[in-house]
C-alpha positions as CSV (number, residue, x, y, z in Angstrom):
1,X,0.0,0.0,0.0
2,X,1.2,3.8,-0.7
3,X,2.3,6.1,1.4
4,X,-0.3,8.5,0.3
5,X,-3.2,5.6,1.0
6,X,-2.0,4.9,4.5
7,X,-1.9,8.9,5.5
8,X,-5.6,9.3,4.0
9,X,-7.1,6.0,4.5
10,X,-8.6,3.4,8.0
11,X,-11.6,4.0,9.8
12,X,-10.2,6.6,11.7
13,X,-9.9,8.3,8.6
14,X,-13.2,7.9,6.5
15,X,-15.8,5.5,8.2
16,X,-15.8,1.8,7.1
17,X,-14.4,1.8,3.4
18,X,-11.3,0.0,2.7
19,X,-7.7,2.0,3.6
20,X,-7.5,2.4,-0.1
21,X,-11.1,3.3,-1.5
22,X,-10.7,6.4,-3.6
23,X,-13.7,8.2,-1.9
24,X,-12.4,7.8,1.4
25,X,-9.0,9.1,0.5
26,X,-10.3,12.2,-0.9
27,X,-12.7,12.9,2.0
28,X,-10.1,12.1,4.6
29,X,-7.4,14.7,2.0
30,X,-10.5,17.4,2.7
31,X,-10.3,16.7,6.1
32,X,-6.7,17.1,6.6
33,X,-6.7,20.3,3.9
34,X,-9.1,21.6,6.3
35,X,-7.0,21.4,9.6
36,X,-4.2,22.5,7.5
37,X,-5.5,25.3,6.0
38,X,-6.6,26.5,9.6
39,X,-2.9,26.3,10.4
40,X,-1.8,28.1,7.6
41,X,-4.1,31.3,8.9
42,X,-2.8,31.0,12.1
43,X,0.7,31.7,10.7
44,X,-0.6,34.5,8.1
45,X,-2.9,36.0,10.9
46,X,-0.6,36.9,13.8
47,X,1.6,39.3,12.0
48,X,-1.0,41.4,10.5
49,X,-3.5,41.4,13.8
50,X,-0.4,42.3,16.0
51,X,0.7,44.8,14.1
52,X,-2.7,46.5,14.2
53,X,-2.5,46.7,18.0
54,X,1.4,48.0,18.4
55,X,0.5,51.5,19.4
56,X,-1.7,50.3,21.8
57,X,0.9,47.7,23.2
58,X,3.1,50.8,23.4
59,X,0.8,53.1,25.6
60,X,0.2,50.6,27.2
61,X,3.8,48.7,28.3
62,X,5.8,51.7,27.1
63,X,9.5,50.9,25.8
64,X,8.9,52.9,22.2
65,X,12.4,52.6,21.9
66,X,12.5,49.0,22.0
67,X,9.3,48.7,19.6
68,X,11.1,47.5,16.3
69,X,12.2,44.1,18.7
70,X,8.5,43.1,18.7
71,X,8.8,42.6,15.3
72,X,12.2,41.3,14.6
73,X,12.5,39.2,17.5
74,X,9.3,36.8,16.0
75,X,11.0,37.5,12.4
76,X,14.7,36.0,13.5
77,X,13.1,33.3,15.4
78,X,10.8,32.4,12.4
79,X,13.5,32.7,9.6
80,X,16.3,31.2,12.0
81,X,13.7,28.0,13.2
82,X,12.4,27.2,9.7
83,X,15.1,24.9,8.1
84,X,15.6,23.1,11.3
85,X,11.7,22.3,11.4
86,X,12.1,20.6,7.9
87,X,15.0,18.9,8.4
88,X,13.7,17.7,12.1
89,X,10.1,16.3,9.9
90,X,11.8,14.3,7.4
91,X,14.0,12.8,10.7
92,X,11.6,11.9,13.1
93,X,8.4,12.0,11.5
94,X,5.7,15.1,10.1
95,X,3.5,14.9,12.6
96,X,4.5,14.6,16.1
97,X,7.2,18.0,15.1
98,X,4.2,19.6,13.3
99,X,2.1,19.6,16.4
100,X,5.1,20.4,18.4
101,X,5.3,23.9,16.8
102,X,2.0,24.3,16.9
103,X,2.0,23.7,20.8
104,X,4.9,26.2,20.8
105,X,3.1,28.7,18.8
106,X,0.5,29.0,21.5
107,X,2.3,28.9,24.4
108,X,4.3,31.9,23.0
109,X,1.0,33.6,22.4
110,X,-0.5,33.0,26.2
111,X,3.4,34.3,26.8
112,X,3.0,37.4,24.2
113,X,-0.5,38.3,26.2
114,X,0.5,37.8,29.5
115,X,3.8,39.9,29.6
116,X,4.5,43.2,31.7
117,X,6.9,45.1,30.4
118,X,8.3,45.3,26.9
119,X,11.5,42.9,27.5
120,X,9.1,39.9,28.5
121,X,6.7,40.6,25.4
122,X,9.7,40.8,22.6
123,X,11.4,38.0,24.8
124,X,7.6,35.8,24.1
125,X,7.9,37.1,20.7
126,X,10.8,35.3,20.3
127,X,9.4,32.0,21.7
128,X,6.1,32.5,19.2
129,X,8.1,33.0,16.3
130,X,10.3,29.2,16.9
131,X,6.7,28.0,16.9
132,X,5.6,29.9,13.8
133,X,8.6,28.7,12.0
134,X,7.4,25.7,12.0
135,X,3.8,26.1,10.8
136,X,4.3,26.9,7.3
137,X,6.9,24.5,6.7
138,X,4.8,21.4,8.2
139,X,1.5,22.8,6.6
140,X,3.5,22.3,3.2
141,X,5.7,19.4,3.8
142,X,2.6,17.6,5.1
143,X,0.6,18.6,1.6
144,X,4.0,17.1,-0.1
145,X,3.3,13.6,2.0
146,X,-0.4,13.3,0.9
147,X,-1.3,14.5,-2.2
148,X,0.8,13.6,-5.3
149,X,2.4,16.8,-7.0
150,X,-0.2,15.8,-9.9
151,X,-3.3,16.3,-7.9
152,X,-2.3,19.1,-5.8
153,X,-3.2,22.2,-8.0
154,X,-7.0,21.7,-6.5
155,X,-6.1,23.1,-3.5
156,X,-4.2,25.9,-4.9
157,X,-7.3,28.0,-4.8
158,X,-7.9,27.5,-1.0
159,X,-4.3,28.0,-0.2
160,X,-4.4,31.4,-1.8
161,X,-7.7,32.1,-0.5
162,X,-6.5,31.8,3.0
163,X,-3.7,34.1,2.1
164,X,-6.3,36.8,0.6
165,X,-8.2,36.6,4.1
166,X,-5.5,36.6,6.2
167,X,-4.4,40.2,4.5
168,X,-7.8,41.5,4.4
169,X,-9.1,40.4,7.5
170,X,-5.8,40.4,9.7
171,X,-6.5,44.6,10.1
172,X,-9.9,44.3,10.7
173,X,-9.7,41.7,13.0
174,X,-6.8,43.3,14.7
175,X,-8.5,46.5,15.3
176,X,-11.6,45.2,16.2
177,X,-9.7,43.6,18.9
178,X,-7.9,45.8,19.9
179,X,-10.7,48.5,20.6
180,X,-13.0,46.4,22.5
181,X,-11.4,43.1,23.9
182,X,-7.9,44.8,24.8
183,X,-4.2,44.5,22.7
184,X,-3.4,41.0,24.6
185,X,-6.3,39.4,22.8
186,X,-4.9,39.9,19.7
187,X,-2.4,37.1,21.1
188,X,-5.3,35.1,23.2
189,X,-7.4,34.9,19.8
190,X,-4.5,32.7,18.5
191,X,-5.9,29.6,21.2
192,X,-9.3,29.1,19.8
193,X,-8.0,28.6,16.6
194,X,-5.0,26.8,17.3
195,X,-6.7,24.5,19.7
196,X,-9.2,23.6,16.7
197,X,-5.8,22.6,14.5
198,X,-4.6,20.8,17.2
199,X,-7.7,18.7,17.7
200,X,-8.1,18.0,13.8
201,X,-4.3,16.9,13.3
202,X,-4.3,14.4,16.2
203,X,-7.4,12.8,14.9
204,X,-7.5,12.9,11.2
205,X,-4.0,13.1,10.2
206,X,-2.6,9.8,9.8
207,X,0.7,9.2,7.8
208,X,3.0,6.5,7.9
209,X,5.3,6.1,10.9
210,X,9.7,6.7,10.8
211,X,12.1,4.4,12.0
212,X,13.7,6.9,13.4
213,X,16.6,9.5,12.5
214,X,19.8,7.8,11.5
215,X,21.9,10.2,12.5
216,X,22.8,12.5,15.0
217,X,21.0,15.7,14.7
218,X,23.3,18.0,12.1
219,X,23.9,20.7,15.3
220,X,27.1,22.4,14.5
221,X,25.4,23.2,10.5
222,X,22.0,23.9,12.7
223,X,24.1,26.7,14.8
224,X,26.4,27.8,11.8
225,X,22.8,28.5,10.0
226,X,21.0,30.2,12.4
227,X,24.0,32.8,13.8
228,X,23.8,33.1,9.4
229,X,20.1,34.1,9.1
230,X,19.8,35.6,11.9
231,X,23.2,38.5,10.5
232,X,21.1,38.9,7.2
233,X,18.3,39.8,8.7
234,X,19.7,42.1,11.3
235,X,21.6,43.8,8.5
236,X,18.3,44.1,6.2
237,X,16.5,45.4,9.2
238,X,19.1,47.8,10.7
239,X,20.7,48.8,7.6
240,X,19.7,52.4,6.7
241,X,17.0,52.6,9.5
242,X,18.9,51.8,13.3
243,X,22.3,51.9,11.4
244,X,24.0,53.6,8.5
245,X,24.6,51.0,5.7
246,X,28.1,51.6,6.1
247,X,28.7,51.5,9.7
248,X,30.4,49.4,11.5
249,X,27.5,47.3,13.3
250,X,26.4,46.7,9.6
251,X,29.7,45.7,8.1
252,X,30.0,43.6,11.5
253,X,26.9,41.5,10.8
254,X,27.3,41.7,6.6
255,X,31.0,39.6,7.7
256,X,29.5,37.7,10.5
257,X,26.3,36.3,8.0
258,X,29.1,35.5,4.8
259,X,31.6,33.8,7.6
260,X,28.6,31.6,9.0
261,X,27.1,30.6,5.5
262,X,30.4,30.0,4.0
263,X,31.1,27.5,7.3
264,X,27.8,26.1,7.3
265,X,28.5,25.1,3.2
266,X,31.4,23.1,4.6
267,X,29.5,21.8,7.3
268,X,27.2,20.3,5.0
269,X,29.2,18.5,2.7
270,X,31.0,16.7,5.9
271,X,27.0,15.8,8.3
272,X,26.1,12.6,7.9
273,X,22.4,14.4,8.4
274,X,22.9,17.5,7.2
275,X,20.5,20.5,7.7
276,X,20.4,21.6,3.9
277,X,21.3,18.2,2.6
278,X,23.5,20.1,-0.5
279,X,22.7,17.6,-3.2
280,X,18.6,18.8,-3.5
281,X,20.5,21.7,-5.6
282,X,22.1,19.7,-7.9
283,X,18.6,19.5,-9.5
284,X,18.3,22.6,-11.7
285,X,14.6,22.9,-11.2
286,X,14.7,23.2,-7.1
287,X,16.9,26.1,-7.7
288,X,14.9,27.7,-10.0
289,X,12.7,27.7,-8.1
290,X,14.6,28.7,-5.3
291,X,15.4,31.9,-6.6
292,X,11.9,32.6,-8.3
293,X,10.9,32.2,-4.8
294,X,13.2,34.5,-3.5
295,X,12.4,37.1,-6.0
296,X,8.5,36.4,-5.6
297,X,9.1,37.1,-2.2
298,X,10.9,40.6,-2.7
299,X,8.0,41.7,-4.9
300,X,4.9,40.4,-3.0
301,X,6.1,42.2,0.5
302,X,8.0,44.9,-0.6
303,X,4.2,45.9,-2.5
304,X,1.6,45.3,0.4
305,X,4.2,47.5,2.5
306,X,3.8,50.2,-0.3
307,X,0.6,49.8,-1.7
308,X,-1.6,50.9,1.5
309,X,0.9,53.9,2.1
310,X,0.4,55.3,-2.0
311,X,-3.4,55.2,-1.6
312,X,-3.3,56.5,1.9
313,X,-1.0,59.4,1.6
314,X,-1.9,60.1,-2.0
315,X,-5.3,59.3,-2.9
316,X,-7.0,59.5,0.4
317,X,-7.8,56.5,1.5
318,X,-8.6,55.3,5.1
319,X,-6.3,53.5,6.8
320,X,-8.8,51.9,9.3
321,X,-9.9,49.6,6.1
322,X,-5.9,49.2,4.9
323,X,-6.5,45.4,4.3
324,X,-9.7,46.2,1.3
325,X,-6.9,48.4,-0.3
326,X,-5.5,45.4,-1.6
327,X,-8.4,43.6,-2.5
328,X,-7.5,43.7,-6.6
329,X,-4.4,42.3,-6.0
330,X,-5.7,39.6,-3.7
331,X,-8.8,38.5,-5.5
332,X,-7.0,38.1,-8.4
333,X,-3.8,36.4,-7.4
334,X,-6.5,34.0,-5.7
335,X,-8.3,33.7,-9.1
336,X,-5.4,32.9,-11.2
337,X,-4.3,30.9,-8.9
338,X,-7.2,28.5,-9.0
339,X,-7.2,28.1,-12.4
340,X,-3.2,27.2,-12.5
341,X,-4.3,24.6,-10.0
342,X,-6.6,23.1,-11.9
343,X,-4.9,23.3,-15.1
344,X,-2.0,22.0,-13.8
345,X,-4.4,18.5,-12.4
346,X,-5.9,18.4,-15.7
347,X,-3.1,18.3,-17.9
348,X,0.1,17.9,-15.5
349,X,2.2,20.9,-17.3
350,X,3.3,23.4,-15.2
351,X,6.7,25.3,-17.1
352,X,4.3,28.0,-18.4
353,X,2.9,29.4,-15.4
354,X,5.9,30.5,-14.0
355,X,7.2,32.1,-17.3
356,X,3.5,34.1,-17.7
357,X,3.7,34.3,-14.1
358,X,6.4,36.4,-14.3
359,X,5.7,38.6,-17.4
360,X,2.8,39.2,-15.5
361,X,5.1,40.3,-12.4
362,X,7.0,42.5,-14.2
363,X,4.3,44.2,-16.1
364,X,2.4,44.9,-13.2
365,X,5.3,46.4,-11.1
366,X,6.2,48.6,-13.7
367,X,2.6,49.7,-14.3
368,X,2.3,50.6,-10.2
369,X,5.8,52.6,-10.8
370,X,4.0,54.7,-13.4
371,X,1.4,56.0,-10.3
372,X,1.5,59.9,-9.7
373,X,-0.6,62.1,-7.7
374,X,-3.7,62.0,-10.4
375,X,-3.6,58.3,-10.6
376,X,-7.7,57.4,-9.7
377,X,-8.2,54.2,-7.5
378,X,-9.4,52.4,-10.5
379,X,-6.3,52.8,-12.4
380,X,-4.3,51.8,-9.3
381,X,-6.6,48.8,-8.8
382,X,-6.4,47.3,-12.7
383,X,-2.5,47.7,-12.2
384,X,-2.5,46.1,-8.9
385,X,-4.7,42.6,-10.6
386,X,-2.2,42.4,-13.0
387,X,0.5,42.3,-10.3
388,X,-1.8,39.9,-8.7
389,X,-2.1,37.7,-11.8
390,X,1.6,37.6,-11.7
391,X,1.3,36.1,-7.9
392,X,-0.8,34.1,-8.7
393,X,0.6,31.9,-11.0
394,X,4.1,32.0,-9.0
395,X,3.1,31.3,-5.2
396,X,2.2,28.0,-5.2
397,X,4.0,26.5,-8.9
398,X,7.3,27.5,-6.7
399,X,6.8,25.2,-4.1
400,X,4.5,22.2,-6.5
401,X,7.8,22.1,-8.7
402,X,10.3,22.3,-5.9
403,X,8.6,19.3,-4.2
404,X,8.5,17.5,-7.3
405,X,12.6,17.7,-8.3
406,X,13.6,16.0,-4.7
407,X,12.8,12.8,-2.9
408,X,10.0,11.9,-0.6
409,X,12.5,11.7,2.2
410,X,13.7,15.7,1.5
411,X,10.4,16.7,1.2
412,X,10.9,18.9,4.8
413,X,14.2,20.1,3.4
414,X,12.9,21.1,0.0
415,X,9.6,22.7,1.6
416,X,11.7,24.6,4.8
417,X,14.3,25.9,1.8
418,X,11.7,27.1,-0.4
419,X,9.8,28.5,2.6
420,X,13.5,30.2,3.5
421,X,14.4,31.6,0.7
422,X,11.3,33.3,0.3
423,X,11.3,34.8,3.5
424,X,14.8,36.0,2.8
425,X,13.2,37.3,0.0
426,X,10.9,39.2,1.6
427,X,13.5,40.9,3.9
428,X,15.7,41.9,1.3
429,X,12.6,43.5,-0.5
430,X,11.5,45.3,2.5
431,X,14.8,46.7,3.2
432,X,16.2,47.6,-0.5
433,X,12.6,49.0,-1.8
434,X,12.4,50.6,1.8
435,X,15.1,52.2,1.7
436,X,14.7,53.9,-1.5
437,X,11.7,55.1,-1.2
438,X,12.5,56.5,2.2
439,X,15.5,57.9,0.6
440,X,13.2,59.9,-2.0
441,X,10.7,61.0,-0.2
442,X,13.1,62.8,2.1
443,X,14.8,64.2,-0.9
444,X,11.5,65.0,-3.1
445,X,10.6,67.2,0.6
446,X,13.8,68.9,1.1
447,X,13.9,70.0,-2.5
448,X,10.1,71.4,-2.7
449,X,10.5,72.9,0.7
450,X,7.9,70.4,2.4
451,X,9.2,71.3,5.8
452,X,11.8,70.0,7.8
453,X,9.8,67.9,9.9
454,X,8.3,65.7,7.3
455,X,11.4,65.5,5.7
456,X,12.2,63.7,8.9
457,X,9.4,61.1,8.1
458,X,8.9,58.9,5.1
459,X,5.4,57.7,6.6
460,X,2.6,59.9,7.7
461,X,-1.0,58.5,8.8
462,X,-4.2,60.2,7.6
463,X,-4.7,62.2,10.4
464,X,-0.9,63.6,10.6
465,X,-1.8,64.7,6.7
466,X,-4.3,66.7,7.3
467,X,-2.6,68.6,9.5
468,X,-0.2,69.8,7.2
469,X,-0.2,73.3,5.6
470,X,-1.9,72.7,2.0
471,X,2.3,73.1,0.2
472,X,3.6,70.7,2.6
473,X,0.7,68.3,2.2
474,X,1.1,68.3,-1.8
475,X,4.6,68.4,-1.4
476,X,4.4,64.7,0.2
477,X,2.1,63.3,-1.7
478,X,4.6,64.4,-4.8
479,X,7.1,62.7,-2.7
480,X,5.1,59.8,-2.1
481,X,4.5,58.9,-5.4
482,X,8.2,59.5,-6.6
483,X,9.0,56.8,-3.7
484,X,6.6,54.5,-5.0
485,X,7.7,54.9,-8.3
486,X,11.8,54.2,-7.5
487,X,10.5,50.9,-5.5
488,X,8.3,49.4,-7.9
489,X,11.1,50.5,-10.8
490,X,13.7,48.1,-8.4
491,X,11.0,45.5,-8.2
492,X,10.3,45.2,-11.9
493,X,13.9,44.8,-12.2
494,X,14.2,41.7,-9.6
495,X,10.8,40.6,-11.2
496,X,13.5,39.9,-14.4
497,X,15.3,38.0,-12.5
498,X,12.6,35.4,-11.7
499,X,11.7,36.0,-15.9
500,X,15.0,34.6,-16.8
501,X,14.8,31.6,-14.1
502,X,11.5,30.6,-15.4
503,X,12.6,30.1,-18.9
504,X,15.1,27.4,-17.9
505,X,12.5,25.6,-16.0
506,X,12.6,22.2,-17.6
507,X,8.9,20.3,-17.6
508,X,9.3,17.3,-15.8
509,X,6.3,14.6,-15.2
510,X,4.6,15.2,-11.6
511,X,4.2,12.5,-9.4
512,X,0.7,11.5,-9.7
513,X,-1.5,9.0,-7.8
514,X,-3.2,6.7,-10.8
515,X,-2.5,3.3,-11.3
516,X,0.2,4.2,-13.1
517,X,1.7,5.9,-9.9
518,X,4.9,4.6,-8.3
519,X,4.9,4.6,-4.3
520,X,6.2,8.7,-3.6
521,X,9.2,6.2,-2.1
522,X,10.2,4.0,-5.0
523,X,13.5,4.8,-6.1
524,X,14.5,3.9,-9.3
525,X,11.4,7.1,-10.2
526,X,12.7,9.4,-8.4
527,X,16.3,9.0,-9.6
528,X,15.2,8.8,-13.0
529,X,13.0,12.4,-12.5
530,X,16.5,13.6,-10.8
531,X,18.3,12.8,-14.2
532,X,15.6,14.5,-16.6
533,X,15.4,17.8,-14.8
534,X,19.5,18.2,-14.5
């Protein structure tokens, strides 16, 4: 019997039918999609609904200076965690390390809501985000166990759409909280939900049980990662904001990351278990993907950081509803990505998607970087869909193909890299997009005379806005949209990147589940899907 027929099938699984019966399988799948998908808002969620209550946190617990930690204590912890999840899954077995980072997740939360001064919440922080690293990870490596890459774009639609809610909702709900249940409910809301994933894994979720690692745990290339990830993103979060990029914390950190990395590459080719096993990028579609993923990542933050902040400043919109702002974007990256998914299941080709995916990337950046101060919300909104399209067709083909080029026993490694890299991604976007625009605003307001004090400030709220003398108001919304036009310049250019990578994307065959369909473990397949897509 398959794998995939022992994780979906028994009658703790789907009633009386046989282990195998097609019917059960796919109800059991729905189940487990379910309590996945649950998981996977849990992890979206927090960020967005925390974020919504930080000036509240602050009145309340004080320590403004230390409010940046908040963030980039749960970002370190979550970037840092994340290939060790993986690697830990494919060791000792999806399921019981899954539920383990779910358990840590939400005792950091009860942690986050309880704490008294702003050293025990970014301390809790911390805590939450080694919990939140693995969420993600085993949501996706777990998808990778059960359904076959073949099968798998159904459920691209539903992974999107819990993307698409979490950014909509994640303000609202945050807010909402916020004003009438109190800022440490925005961490307690994190239980009711959790608990419900908890529940739903232990009982549904049933996948075929490990032997047990065969190797000591790869610690030294674990500790040479981490001290790694953890200098890139200090330097990408500093740089140009705490720090000067040229200082001497900065070039501290920049040396500290390369001297880890370049340590931990050694590392790797000695482990008998290594972290990053080193041979998964021998396969010329994993990397690829890798760095579409990376790039994908750079774009897709770097533009719901910006997005909100053009239509606040410079078209007028309310910042109470920021999350609807990006509701073009979002409704159609959840669209297109529904159809990829079950275009993809039809017909099992994939290479095109990411090579529209990015055209569509690329146009829609540079489209958003053509925004000025008459730009109408419609305008703003047809550019943003085709940015979205672009999303669309890239978010989850990155991580179907990248599952697909390695074996069933890397699938954690494959999924926690993938996850990585796009995170990395996302940091790098943040600060190189962030930085420009910060950087032109502040020059577009010195040279129009906007005023030395919002010179000071690349980001002023609606309310501060009006405020301003009727000159100094249009002088920042000029500057505004000369920021947003640098960054989304940058990111078209990245988005060329990914271009290129796509095209060399070669189409191999996805594992699918017909009777045709090798066990996900047979060998002799997967080393002959190793050869075609070197």
């Amino acid at each position: 019997m398959s794998d995939l027929k022992k994780a979906a099938g028994g009658k703790a699984a789907g009633g009386d039918r046989p282990a195998g019966e097609p019917g059960t399988r796919q109800r059991s799948v729905r189940v487990v999609m379910l309590a996945l998908m649950i998981t996977m808002l849990l992890a979206m969620l927090d960020n967005l609904i925390v974020g919504t209550a930080m000036p509240t946190i602050v009145g309340d617990l004080g320590g403004l200076e230390h409010l940046s930690w908040v963030v980039t204590a749960y970002t370190l912890a979550t970037a840092a965690s994340t290939p060790i999840w993986g690697k830990l899954g494919d060791m000792y077995g999806r399921k019981g390390i899954f539920l383990t980072s779910i358990v840590i997740f939400l005792i950091g939360s009860v942690l986050s809501g309880m704490a008294q001064d702003m050293g025990q919440l970014i301390g809790f922080r911390a805590v939450q985000g080694l919990g939140a690293g693995g969420l993600m990870v085993g949501v996706m490596a777990i998808i990778g166990d059960l359904v076959p890459p073949r099968e798998r774009g159904k459920y691209q639609g539903m992974m999107a759409g819990v993307m698409a809610i979490a950014m909509i909702g994640g303000p609202l709900v945050g807010g909402t909280i916020t004003d009438h249940l109190g800022w440490r409910w925005s961490f307690y809301i994190n239980l009711p939900l959790g608990a419900v994933a908890l529940a739903m894994v232990t009982v549904v979720l049933h996948l075929p049980k490990r032997k047990g690692a065969r190797a000591k745990v790869d610690y030294l290339g674990a500790g040479l990662l981490t001290l790694g990830i953890t200098a890139i993103v200090l330097v990408t979060t500093w740089g140009g904001t705490e720090y000067d990029w040229n200082s001497a914390v900065i070039m501290e950190l920049i040396a500290i990351g390369v001297a880890s990395l370049a340590g931990f590459l050694f590392v790797e080719t000695k482990a008998a278990e290594p972290i990053i096993p080193l041979h998964i990028f021998r396969n010329r579609n994993f990397t690829l993907m890798s760095v579409v993923g990376f790039m994908s990542g750079f774009v897709m933050f770097g533009a719901v950081l910006f997005l909100p902040l053009y239509q606040q400043s410079v078209q007028g919109a309310s910042a109470t509803n920021s999350g609807l702002l990006l509701l073009p974007m979002l409704l159609s990256m959840m669209v297109v990505s529904l159809i990829a998914g079950r275009v993809t299941t039809s017909t099992g080709k994939y290479k095109v998607f990411p090579v529209v995916g990015s055209v569509l990337m690329v146009a829609g950046l540079f489209l958003l970087s053509r925004m000025d101060v008459d730009t109408t919300r419609f305008t703003s909104g047809v550019y943003m869909a085709v940015l979205g399209a672009g999303m669309g067709f890239l978010m989850q083909i990155t991580m179907l193909v990248a599952q697909n080029s390695v074996e069933m026993k890397d699938m954690g490694v494959a999924s926690s890299a993938t996850t990585l890299f796009r995170t990395l991604g996302s940091s790098f976007g943040v600060a190189i997009m962030g930085a420009l625009f910060t950087g032109r605003v502040q020059d577009e307001m010195v040279a129009r005379g906007g005023g030395a004090a919002t010179a000071k400030s690349a980001q002023l709220d609606a309310a501060s806005l009006a405020k301003l003398p009727e000159a100094a108001r249009e002088a920042y919304q000029f500057a505004v949209s000369s920021g947003t036009h640098i960054a989304f310049l940058v990111g078209a250019s990245v988005g060329l990147i990914a271009l290129i990578a796509s095209v060399f994307v070669k189409e191999v065959p996805l594992r699918g589940a017909g009777p045709e369909a090798k066990s996900p473990d047979d060998a002799p397949a997967t080393a002959v899907r190793q050869a075609e897509a070197v």
